[in-house]
N, C-alpha and C positions, 0 to 999 in steps of 0.2 A: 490598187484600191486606196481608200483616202488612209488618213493616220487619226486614229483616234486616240485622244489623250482622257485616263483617267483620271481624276483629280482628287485627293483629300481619302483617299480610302486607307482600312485598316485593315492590312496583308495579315495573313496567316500563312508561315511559311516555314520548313527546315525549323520547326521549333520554333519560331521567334514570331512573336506579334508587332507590329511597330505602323506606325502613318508612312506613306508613302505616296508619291504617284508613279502610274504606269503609262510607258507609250507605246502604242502598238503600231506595228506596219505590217502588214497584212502580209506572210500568214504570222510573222515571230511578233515578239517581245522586243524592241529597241532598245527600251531605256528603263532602269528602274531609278528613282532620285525623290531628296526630300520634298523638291519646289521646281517641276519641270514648266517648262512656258513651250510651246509652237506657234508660230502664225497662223499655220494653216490646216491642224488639225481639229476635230472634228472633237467636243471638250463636251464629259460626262461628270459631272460633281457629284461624286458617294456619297458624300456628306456624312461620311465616319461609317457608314455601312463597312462591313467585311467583303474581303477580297477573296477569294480562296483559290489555288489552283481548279483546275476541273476535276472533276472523280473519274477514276477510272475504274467500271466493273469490269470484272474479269468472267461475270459468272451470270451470263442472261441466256434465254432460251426465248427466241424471238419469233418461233413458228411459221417460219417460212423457208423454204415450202412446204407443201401437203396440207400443213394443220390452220391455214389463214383463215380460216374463221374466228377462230383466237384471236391469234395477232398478226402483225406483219413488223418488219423490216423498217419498213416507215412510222409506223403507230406506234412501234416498242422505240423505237431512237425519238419519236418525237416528244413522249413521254419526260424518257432520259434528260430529253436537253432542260425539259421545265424542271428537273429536279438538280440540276446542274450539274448531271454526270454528260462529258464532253465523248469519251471512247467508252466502248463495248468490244466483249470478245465472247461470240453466239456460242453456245454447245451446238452436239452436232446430231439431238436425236430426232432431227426431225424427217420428211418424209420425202424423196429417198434420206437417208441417213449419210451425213456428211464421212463416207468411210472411203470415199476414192478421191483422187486428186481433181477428177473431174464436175463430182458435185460439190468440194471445197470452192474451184474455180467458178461453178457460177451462182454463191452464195458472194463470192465478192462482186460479182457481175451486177447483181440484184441489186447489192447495197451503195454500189458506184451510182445509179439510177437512181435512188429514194432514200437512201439514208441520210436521215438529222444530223447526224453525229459521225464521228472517225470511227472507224471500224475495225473487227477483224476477228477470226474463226478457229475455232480448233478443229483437228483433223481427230476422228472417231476410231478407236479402236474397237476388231471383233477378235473371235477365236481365230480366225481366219486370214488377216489384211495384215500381217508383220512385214511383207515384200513392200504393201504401199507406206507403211510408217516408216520403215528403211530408206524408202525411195527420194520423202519429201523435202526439199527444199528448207531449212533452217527458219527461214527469210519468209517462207511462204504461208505460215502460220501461226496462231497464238502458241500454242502447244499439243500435247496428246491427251485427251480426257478419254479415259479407263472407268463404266461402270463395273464397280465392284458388288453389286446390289442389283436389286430389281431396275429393269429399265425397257426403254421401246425394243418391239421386234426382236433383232438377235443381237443391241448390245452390251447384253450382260457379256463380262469376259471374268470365263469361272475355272478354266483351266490353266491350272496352277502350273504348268510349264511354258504355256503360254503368254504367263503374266510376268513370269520372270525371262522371257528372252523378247520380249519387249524392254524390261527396264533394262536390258543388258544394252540393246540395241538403238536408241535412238540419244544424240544430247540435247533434246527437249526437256523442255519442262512436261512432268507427265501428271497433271490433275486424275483425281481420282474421289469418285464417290464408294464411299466406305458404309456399307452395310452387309451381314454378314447372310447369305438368301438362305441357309440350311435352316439360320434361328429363325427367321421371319418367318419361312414356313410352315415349322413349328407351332408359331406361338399362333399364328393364323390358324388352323387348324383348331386347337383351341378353342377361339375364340368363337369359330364358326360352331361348334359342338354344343358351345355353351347356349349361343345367340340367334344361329341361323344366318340370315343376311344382314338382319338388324342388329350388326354390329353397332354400341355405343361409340360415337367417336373417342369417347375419354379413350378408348383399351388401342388408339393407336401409339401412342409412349410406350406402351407395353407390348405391343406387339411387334414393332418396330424397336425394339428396346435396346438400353444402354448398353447392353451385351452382347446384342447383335452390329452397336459400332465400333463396342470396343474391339470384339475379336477381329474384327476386318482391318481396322486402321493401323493395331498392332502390326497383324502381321504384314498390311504393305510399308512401312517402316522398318521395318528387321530387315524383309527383302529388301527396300533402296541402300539400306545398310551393308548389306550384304553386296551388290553387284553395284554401287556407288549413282544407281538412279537420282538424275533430282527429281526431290517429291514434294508434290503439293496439294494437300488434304484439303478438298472440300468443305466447306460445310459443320464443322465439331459444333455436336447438340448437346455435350457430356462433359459434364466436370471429370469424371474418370479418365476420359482421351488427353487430358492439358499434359500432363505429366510427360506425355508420348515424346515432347517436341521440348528443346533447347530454346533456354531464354537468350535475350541478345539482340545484335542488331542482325535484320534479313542478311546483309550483304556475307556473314561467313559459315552461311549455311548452305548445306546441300537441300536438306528437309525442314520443308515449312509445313504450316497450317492458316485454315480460313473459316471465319465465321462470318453468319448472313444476319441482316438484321431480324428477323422475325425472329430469331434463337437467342438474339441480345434483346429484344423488345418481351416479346409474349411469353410464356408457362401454362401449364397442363390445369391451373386454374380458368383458364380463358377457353378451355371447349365448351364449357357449359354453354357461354353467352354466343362464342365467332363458331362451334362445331365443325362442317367442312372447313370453311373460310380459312383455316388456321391450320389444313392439313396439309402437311409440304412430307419429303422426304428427306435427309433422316427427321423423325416428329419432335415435336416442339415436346420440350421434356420439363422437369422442376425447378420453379423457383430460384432451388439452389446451385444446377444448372445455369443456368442464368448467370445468375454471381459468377459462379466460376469461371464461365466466359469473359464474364465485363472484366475480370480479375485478370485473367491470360493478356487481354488485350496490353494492360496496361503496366504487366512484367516481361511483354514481349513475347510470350510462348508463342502468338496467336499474330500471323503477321497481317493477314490484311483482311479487310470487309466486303462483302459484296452481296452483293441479292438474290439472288437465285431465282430473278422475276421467272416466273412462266405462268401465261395468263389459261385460262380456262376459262369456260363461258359460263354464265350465273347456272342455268339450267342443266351444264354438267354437272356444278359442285353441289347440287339438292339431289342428287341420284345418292341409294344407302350407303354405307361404309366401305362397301366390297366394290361398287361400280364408281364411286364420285374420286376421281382421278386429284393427285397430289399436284400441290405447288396454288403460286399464288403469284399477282402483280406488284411489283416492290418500285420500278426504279423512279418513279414519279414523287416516292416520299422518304424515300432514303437518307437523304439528306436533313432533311426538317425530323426525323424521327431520331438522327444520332446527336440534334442539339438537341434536344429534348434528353439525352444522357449524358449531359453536359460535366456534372457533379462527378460520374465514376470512369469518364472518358473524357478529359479535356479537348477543346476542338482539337488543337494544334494536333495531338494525338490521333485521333481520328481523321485528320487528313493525313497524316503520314499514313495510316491504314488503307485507304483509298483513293491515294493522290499517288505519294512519292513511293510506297513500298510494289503496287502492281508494277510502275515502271520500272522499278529494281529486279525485281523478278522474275519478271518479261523481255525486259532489255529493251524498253521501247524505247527508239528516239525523239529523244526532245520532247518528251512531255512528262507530266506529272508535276513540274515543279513551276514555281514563277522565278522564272531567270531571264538573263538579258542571251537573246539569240537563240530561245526556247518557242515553239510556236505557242500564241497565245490565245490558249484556252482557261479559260478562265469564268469564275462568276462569284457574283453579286447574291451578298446575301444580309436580307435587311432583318435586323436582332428584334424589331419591336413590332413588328406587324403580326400579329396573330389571327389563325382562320381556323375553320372546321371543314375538315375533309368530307364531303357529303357526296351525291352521285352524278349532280350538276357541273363539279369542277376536279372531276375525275376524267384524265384523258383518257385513259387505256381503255385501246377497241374495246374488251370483255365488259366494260361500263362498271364495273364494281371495283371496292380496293378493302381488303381487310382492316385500316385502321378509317373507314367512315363512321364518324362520332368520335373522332377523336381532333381534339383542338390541340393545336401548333403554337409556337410561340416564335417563331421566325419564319421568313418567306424568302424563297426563289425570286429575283426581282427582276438581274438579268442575267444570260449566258454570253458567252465569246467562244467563239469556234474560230480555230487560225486567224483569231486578228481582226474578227468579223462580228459583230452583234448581230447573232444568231435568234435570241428569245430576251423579248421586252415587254416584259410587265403582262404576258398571254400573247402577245402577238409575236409568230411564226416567221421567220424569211422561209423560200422555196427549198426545198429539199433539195438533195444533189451537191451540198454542201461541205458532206463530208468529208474524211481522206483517207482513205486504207493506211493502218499502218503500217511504220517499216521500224528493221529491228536494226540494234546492233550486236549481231550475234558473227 
C-alpha cells in the first residue's frame, strides 16, 4: 500500500506533547521526525491538529451474536473507529455466550468478515467451564471476564471455590464485574415493597449501591492477593473502592482497576433529566463519586478507561425500572467526552489511560503507542471544531446516545487503522479492515 506522510501535527504521546511528523507504511509507523520530506508519499497537513495514538477499549459488548438487533460487530467497531478508538476487546455475554473455545473461535470468524477496527475477545467464565479456561491458549484471548454480579443466562459466577480455582488456575488477566447479588437483592426487594414495578430510577444508586461494590471488589482483591491472580476490576462507581488498588505505574502491579466514562461523566443528579438513559451496571452514583474517580485517575489508583458501550434499543430502555435492561452506547463519544475533562485529566494522561496502559496490561503487540515500527493506528483530533451530539449524527445501530444535547468542543476528524486512513471527516473505507490481535505473552 502507498505511504502516507503526516505533516505538522501535535503528538501526544508517553507524556510529552511536541510538533512532529509521521510516516506511515502500511501496516507500521516508519518514521517519526521533526521535518520528514517523501517523493512519493501520499501528504496529510494537521495543521497543528493532535495526533494521538488510537484508543484502545478493553470493555465493549458488541451483541453479536443472538442480540443483533442492538448491535453488531460492524456497527459497534464502526462507530468506535469515528470516535478514534482503533482495538476493541468484546465481553462474552452474548448469545450463545462466548464460554467455549469454540464460540470464542467464531466471534473472531465474524469480526475477520466486518470489523472496522482490530479486534479481540474475552473467553467467559461460568460455575462450570475451569477445564475450558485451563484449556485456552494465552495467545487466543484478551482475557477471562468473571461476572461477579448480576448478568446474562448462567454467568453469574457465585461460587466461592469456584472463583478462587479460577484465579489459582489461569495466567490471564482475569477482569471482573464487582457487584455483590446478595445486596442487590436485598435492596430490590425493598424497593419493589415500597414501589411495585414503578420503581424511580433515582433508587438504582441505591439499590445497586456502594456497598454492594464495595463488598464484592474487596473481596476479589484479597482473593488475587491471596492466590497471586492478576486482577482487573471493571468498571469502579465508588470513591469507597479507590483505596482498594495501589497508586503507581500499571507495569509493577499484579491488581489493577478500571473506570468508564459515564462514571467519570454523569451523577445521581442526571436521572432526573437522562432516567433509563443513564442506567448502566454498577449505577452511576454521586457527585463526589465522581471526583473521586477523576481523583484516582490522576494518582494512578485507577489504571485505565474504557466504555462499557452495550447498546440497547430506544423502545427497551422506556420499559419500567424492573424490565428496561442496563448499559448504554459509549464508544462513538468517548473520546470528545474525556477532552471535555480536560482541566482534571490532562490528555496526555488520558491517553495513557486508553492508549498505552490497555496495551500494558494486555500485552498487546505493537500498539497503543506512536513509535517507529509500531503499527499505525492512529487519529486526528481537531481542538476547535465544536458540534452537538443530536440523533442525526449518532451512528450507533440503537439510533440514540446518552449525551444528545450535549455540545463538544473537539472533533474526530480522522482515523488510521495499520497504516491505512480508515475514517475521514464521516466517510468510511469497507470493513474487513481490521486485524485480530496478537499478544506478547
Amino acid at each position: 500500500m502507498a505511504q502516507t506522510l503526516l505533516k505538522n501535527c501535535r503528538l501526544v504521546n508517553e507524556g510529552v506533547e511536541k510538533e512532529a511528523d509521521v510516516l506511515l507504511s502500511p501496516p507500521f509507523i516508519e518514521c517519526i521526525d521533526s521535518n520528514i520530506s517523501h517523493p512519493e508519499a501520499q501528504v496529510h497537513d494537521l495543521q497543528g491538529n493532535y495526533l494521538l495514538p488510537g484508543l484502545i477499549d478493553d470493555q465493549v459488548h458488541f451483541r453479536e451474536p443472538g442480540l443483533t438487533h442492538k448491535g453488531t460487530i460492524a456497527s459497534g467497531s464502526k462507530a468506535a473507529l469515528a470516535g478514534g478508538i482503533t482495538t476493541f476487546m468484546e465481553q462474552p455475554n452474548t448469545n450463545p455466550q462466548t464460554v467455549t473455545l469454540e464460540a470464542l473461535e467464531d466471534k473472531y470468524a465474524r469480526a475477520k468478515e466486518t470489523s472496522y477496527t482490530n479486534y479481540s475477545f474475552f473467553l467467559g467464565g461460568t460455575n462450570d467451564n475451569l477445564e475450558v479456561i485451563k484449556s485456552v491458549d494465552p495467545n487466543q484471548c484478551a482475557g477471562i471476564k468473571l461476572f461477579l454480579g448480576s448478568s446474562t443466562g448462567n454467568m453469574l459466577v457465585d461460587n466461592e471455590e469456584v472463583i478462587e480455582r479460577i484465579f489459582s488456575n489461569t495466567p490471564l488477566v482475569i477482569a471482573v464485574h464487582c457487584e455483590d447479588e446478595r445486596t442487590i437483592r436485598h435492596n430490590l426487594a425493598l424497593a419493589k415493597e415500597k414501589y411495585g414495578d414503578d420503581i424511580p430510577m433515582e433508587m438504582h444508586p441505591i439499590i445497586r449501591s456502594e456497598e454492594a461494590c464495595y463488598l464484592s471488589s474487596s473481596r476479589a482483591v484479597e482473593l488475587a492477593r491471596k492466590t497471586g491472580a492478576r486482577l482487573h476490576v471493571f468498571h469502579l462507581s465508588t470513591g469507597r473502592e479507590v483505596p482498594l488498588f495501589d497508586a503507581g505505574p500499571l507495569e509493577n502491579k499484579q491488581i489493577t482497576a478500571e473506570v468508564c466514562i459515564h462514571h467519570l461523566w454523569f451523577s445521581d443528579e442526571d436521572y432526573a433529566s437522562k432516567g433509563s438513559l443513564i442506567k448502566w451496571n454498577p449505577a452511576v452514583k454521586q457527585a463526589s463519586d465522581r471526583m473521586s474517580l477523576r481523583q484516582a485517575v490522576m494518582e494512578d489508583r485507577i489504571d485505565i478507561i474504557a466504555t462499557d458501550h452495550a447498546p440497547h434499543t430506544w423502545e427497551e430502555k422506556q420499559n419500567p425500572y424492573t424490565s428496561a435492561p442496563s448499559g448504554g452506547p459509549l464508544v462513538q463519544h468517548a473520546l470528545p467526552a474525556l477532552w471535555e475533562m480536560k482541566n482534571d485529566i490532562p490528555i496526555a494522561k488520558w491517553v495513557e489511560k486508553m492508549a498505552h496502559n490497555p496495551a500494558i496490561r494486555f500485552e498487546i503487540d505493537r500498539r497503543g503507542y506512536i513509535r517507529e515500527g509500531y503499527y499505525g493506528d492512529l487519529v486526528e483530533v481537531d481542538p476547535t471544531t465544536s458540534w452537538t451530539v443530536e440523533k442525526e449524527n449518532v451512528l450507533y445501530q440503537c439510533g440514540w446516545s446518552p449525551f444528545e444535547g450535549t455540545t463538544f468542543g473537539s472533533k474526530v476528524k480522522r482515523t488510521w487503522l495499520n497504516g491505512v486512513c480508515a475514517y475521514d471527516q464521516g466517510e468510511f473505507i469497507a470493513p474487513g479492515t481490521g486485524m485480530r490481535v496478537t499478544y506478547n505473552r
